[in-house]
C-alpha positions as CSV (number, residue, x, y, z in Angstrom):
1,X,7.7,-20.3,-24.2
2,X,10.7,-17.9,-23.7
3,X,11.8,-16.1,-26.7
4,X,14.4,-13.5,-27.6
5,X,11.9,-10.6,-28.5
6,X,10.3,-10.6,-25.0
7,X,7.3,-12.6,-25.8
8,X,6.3,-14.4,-22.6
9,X,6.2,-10.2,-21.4
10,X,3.9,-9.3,-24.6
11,X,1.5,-12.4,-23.6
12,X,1.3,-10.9,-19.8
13,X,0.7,-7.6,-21.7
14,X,-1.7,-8.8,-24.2
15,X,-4.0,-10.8,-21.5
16,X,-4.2,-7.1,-19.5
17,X,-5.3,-5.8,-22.9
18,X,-7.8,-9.1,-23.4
19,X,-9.4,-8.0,-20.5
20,X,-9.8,-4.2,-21.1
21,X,-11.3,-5.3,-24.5
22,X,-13.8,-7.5,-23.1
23,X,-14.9,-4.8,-20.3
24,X,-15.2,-2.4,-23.0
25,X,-17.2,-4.4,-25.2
26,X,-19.6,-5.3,-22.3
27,X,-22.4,-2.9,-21.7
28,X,-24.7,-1.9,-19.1
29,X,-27.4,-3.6,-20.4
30,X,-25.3,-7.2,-20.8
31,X,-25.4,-7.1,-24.3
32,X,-21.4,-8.4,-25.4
33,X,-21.0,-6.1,-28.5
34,X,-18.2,-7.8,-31.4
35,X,-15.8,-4.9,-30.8
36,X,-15.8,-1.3,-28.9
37,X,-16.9,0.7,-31.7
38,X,-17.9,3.5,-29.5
39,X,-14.1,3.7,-28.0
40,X,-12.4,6.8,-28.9
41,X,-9.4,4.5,-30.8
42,X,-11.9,2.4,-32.9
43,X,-10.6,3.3,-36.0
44,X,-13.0,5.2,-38.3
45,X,-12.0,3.6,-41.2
46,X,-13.3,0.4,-39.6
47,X,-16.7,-1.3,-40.4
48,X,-18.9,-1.0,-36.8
49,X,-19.0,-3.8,-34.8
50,X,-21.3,-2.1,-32.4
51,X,-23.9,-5.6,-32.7
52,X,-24.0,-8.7,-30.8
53,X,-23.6,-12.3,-32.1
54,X,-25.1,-13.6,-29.1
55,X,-24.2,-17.3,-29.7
56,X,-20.9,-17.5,-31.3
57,X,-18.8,-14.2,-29.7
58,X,-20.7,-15.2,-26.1
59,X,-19.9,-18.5,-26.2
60,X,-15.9,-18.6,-27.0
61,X,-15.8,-15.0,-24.8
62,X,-17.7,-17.2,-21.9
63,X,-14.5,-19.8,-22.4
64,X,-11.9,-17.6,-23.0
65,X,-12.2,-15.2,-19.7
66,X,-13.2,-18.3,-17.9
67,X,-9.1,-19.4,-18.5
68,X,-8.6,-16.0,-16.1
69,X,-10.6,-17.7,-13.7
70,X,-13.4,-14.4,-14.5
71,X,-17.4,-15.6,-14.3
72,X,-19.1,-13.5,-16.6
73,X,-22.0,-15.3,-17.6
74,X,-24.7,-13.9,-16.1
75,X,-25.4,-11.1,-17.4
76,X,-24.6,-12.2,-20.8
77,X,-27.2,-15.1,-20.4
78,X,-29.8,-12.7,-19.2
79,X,-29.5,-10.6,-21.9
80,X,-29.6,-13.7,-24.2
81,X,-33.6,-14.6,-22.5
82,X,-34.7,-10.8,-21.6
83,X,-33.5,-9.3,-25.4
84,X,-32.7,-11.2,-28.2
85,X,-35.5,-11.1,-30.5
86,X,-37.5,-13.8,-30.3
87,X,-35.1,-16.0,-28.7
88,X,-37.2,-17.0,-25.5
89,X,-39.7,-18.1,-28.3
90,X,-38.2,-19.9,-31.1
91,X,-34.5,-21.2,-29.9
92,X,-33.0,-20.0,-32.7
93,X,-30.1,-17.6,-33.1
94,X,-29.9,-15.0,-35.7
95,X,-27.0,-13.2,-37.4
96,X,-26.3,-10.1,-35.4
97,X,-28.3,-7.8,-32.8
98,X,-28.4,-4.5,-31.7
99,X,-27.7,-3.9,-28.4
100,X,-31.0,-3.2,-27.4
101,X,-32.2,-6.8,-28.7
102,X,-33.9,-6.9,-32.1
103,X,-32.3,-8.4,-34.9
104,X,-30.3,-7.0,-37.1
105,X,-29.7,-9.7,-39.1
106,X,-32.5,-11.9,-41.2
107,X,-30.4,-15.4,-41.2
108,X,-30.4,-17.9,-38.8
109,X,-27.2,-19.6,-38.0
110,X,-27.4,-22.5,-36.3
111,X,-23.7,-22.6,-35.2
112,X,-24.3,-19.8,-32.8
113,X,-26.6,-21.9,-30.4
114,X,-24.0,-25.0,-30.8
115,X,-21.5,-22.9,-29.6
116,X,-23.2,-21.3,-26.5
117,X,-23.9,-25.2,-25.5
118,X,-20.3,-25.7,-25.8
119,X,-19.4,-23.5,-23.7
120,X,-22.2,-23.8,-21.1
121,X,-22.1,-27.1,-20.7
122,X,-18.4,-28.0,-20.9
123,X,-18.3,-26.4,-17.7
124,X,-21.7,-26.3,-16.4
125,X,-23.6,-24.5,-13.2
126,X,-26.3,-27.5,-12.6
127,X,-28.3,-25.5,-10.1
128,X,-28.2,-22.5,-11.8
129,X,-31.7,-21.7,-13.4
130,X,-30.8,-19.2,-15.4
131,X,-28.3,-21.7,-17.4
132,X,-30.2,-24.5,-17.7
133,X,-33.1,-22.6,-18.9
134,X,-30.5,-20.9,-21.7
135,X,-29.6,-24.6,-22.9
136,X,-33.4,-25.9,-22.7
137,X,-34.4,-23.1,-25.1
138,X,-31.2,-23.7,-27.8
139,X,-31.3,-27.0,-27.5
140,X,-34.7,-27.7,-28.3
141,X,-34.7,-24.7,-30.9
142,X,-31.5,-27.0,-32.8
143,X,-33.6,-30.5,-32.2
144,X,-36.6,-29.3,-33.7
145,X,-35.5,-27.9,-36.9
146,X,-33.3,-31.0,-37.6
147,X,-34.9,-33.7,-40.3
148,X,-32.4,-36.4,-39.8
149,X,-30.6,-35.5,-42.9
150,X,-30.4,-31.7,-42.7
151,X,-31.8,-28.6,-40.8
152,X,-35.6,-27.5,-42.5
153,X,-34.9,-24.0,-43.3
154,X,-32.3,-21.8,-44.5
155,X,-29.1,-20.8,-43.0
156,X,-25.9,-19.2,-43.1
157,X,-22.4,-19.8,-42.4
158,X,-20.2,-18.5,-40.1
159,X,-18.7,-16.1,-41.9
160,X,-22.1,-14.9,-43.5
161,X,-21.2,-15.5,-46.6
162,X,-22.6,-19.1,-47.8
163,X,-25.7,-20.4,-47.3
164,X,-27.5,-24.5,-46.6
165,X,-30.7,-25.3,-48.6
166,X,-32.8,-27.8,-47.7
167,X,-34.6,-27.3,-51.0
168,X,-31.3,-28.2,-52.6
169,X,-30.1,-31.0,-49.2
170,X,-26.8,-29.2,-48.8
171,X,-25.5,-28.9,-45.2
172,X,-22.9,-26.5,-43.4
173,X,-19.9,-28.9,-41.9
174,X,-18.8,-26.0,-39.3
175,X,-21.8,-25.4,-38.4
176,X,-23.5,-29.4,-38.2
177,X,-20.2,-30.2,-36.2
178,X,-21.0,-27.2,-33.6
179,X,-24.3,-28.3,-32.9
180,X,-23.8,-32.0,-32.8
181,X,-20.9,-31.5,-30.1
182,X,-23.2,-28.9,-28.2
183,X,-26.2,-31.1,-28.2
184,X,-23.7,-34.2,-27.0
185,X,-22.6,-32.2,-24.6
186,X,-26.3,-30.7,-23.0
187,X,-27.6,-34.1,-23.0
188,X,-24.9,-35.3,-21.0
189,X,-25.0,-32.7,-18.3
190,X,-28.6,-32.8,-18.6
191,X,-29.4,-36.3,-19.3
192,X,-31.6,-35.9,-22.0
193,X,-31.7,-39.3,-24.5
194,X,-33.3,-36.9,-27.0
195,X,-30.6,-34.1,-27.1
196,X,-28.4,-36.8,-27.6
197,X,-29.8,-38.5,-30.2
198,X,-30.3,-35.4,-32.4
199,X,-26.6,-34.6,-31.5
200,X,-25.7,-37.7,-32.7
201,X,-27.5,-37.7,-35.4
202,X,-26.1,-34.8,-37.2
203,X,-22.3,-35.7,-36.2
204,X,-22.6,-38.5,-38.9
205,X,-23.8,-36.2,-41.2
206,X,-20.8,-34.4,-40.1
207,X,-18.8,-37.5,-41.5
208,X,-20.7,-37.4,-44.8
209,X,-19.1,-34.4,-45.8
210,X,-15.4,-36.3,-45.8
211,X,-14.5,-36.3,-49.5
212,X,-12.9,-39.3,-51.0
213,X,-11.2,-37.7,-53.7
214,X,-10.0,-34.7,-51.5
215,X,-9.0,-36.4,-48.9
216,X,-10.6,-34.2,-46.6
217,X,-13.9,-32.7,-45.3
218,X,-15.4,-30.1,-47.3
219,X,-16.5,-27.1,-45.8
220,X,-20.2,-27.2,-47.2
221,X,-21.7,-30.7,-49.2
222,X,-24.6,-32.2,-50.4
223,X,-24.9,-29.3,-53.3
224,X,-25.4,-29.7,-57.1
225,X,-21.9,-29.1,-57.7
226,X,-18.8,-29.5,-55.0
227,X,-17.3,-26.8,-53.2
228,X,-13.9,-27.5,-52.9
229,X,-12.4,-24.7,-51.4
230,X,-10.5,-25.5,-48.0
231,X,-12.1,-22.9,-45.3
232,X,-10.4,-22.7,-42.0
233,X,-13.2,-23.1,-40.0
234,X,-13.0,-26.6,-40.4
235,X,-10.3,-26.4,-38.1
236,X,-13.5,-26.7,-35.8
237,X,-13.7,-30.0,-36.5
238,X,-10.1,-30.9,-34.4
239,X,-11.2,-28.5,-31.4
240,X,-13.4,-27.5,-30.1
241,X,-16.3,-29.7,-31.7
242,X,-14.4,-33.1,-32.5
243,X,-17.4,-35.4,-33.3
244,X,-15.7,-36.8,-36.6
245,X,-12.9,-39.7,-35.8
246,X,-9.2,-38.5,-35.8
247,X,-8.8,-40.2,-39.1
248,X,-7.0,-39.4,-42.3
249,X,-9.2,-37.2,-43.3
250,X,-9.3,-35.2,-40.5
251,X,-5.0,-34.9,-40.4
252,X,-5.6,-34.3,-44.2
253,X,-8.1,-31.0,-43.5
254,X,-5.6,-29.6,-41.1
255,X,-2.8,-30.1,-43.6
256,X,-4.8,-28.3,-46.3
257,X,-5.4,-25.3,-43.8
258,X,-1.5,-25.0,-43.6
259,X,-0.8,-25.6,-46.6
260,X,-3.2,-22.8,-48.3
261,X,-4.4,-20.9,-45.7
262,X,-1.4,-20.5,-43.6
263,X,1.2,-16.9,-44.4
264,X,3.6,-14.9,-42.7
265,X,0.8,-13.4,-41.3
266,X,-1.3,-15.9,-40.0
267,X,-4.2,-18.2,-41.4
268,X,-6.7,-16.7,-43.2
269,X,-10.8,-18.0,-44.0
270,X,-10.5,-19.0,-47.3
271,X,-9.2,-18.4,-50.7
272,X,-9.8,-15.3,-52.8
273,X,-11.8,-13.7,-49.7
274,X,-12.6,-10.2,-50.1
275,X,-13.8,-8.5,-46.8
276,X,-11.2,-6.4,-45.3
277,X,-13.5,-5.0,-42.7
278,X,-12.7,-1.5,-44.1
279,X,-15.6,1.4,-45.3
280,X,-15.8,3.9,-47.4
281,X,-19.1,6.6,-47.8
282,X,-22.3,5.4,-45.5
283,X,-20.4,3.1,-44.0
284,X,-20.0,0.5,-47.4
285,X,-17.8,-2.0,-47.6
286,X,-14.7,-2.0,-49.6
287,X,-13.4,-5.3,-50.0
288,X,-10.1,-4.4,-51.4
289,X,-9.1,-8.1,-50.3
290,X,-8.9,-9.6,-46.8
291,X,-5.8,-10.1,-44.6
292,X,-5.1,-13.0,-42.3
293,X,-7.3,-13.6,-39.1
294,X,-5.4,-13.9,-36.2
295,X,-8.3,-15.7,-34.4
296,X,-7.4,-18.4,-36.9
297,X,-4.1,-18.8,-35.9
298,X,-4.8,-18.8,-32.4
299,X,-7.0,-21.0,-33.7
300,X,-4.7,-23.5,-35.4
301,X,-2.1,-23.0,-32.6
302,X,-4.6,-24.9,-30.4
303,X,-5.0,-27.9,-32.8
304,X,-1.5,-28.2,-33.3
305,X,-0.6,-28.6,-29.8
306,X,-3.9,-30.9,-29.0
307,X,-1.8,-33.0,-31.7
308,X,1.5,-33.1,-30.2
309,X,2.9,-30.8,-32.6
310,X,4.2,-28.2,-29.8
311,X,7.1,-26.6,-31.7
312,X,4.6,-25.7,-34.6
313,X,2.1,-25.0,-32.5
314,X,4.1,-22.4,-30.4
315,X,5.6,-21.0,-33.8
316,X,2.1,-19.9,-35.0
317,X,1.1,-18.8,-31.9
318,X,4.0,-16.4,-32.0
319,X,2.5,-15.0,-35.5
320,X,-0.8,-14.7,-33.5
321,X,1.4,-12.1,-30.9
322,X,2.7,-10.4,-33.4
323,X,-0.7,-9.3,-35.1
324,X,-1.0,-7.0,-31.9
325,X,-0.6,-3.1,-32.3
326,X,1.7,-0.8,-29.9
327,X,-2.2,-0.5,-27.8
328,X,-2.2,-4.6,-27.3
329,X,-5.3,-4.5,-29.5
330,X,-5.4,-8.1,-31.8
331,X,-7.5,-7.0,-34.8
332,X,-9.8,-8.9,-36.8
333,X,-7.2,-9.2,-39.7
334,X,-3.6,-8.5,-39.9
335,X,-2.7,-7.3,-43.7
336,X,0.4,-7.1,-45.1
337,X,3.5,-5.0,-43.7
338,X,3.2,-1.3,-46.3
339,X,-0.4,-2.0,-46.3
340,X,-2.5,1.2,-45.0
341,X,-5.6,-0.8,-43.7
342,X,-6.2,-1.6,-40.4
343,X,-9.9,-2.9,-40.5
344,X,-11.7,-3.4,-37.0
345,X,-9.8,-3.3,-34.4
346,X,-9.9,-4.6,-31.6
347,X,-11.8,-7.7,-32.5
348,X,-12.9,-9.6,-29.1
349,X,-12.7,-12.9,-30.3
350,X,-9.5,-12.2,-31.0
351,X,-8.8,-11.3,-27.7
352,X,-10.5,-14.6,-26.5
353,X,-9.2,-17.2,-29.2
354,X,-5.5,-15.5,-27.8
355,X,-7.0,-16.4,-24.2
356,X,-7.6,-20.1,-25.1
357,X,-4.5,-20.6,-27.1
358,X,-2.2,-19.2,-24.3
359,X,-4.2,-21.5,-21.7
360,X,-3.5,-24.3,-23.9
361,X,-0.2,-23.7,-24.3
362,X,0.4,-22.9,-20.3
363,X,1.5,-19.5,-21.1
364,X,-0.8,-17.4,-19.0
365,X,0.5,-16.0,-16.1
366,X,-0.5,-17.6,-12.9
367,X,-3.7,-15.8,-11.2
């Protein structure tokens, strides 16, 4: 992609800056922090991000630098077994940690142990110890909390903000369509019938959530009353964890994204969100009203190549670019041009969802 405004220079620039961000967020302990909070340009307007999701940001940061050619998963994966809470134990990963290891957060969320099997396995180390012993532990943690129909306990989305009830049989379709393709994908590196089954298991529950009347898939089902609000997320379900067909209602969800989700400035999560990532006294949230995500568009910019939309695709992924400051930092939302907040910035997986989109559109500079 050659552009007027210099942008196949910006990408070289902005993969430099991908890699900064991603040394800086590392520490000395392994522990992958969400953003530099300690750096001297984090802004102090800016919620800290100074906590690991050890599941989620590991697993799309593992993919991301691995387009660089850059193996970074070992001490990551240590930190996973020798410091997460409880991890070693149960299988199950929580919201957000402190550096040190223990929880911060009390919710588990499936999602993040479906994504660190993505990314393990999709490219997998089969005499590595360390690795397989990772992907024995989340594995099993995801197979033995899943009834057939639903996970047994409580969790939370993504975006920490909605929750699955088994009390009440609603389901997550983000997160059932994370773990389905990471369990898929451990059982075949691993050949394990059981992994697969469960995998398979919860991908057609996956397909339960595709609404007749929408058109589409909802982005959490099974609930008294029908949540119908599109959430980009579900742009999950086209890449990376494609375990639903490439049906109607699948082109139909992506359409919905663009249609609703999709600004000047770049996809956002959902409608009438809030979080703007910005604080006021002791470190409380604002919520003034949230900008776009530029993770998303990356995000989006990868499905709509994958489906042969490469004009559209690179068009998006130039609104991506543009969300990065005079630094090369890509923030975790991109407001409106006038608008004084800046929010946390950088965002790593930012920097890696720009990673991945530029490797999918063969725009990263040749190692």
């Amino acid at each position: 992609m050659t552009n007027d405004d210099g942008s196949d220079d910006r990408v070289s620039a902005l993969v430099a800056s991908s890699l900064k961000v991603f040394d800086e967020c590392l520490l000395p302990n392994g522990c992958l922090v969400a953003a530099p909070s300690q750096m001297p340009y984090f802004p102090s307007s800016a919620k800290s991000y100074l906590y690991c999701w050890p599941g989620r940001d590991l697993g799309f940061s593992l993919a991301g630098m691995e387009t660089l050619g850059r193996e970074v998963r070992d001490p990551l994966l240590h930190w996973m077994l020798d410091r997460a809470e409880g991890f070693r134990e149960s299988g199950l990963i929580f919201e957000e940690y402190h550096p040190n290891g223990p929880r911060r957060g009390t919710e588990w969320q499936p999602d993040q142990a479906g994504t660190l099997l993505w990314a393990i396995c999709r490219a997998p180390r089969l005499k590595n110890a360390l690795e397989r012993e990772v992907v024995e532990i989340a594995a099993t943690g995801l197979q033995g909390h899943w009834t057939g129909s639903g996970f047994d306990r409580r969790h939370r989305d993504l975006w920490e903000r909605r929750f699955a009830s088994p009390r009440h049989g609603s389901n997550l379709t983000y997160t059932l369509a994370a773990c389905a393709k990471g369990l898929v994908l451990a059982a075949e590196v691993y050949g394990r019938d059981d992994w697969r089954a469960t995998g398979e298991s919860i991908a057609a529950c996956v397909s339960e959530s595709s609404d007749p009347e929408l058109g589409r898939y909802l982005r959490r089902f099974g609930m008294p009353e029908k949540d119908v609000n599109i959430d980009a997320s579900l742009l999950g379900l086209a890449w990376p964890f494609d375990v639903v067909p490439d049906d109607n209602a699948l082109i139909e969800t992506i359409a919905d994204v663009e249609r609703q989700l999709l600004d000047d400035n770049g996809v956002h999560r959902y409608l009438f969100d809030g979080y703007d990532g910005e604080v006021d006294e002791v470190g409380s949230e604002i919520r003034q009203g949230a900008g776009a995500w530029p993770l998303l568009t990356f995000w989006l910019a990868i499905v709509l190549n994958r489906r042969g939309r490469r004009e559209d695709a690179e068009r998006v992924f130039r609104i991506g670019v543009e969300s990065a400051d005079a630094n090369g930092h890509v923030p975790e939302q991109r407001f409106r041009s006038g608008d004084p907040r800046v929010g946390v910035s950088p965002l790593l997986w930012s920097h890696m969802k720009f990673l991945l989109a530029a490797d999918e559109l063969g725009l990263l500079p040749s190692q």
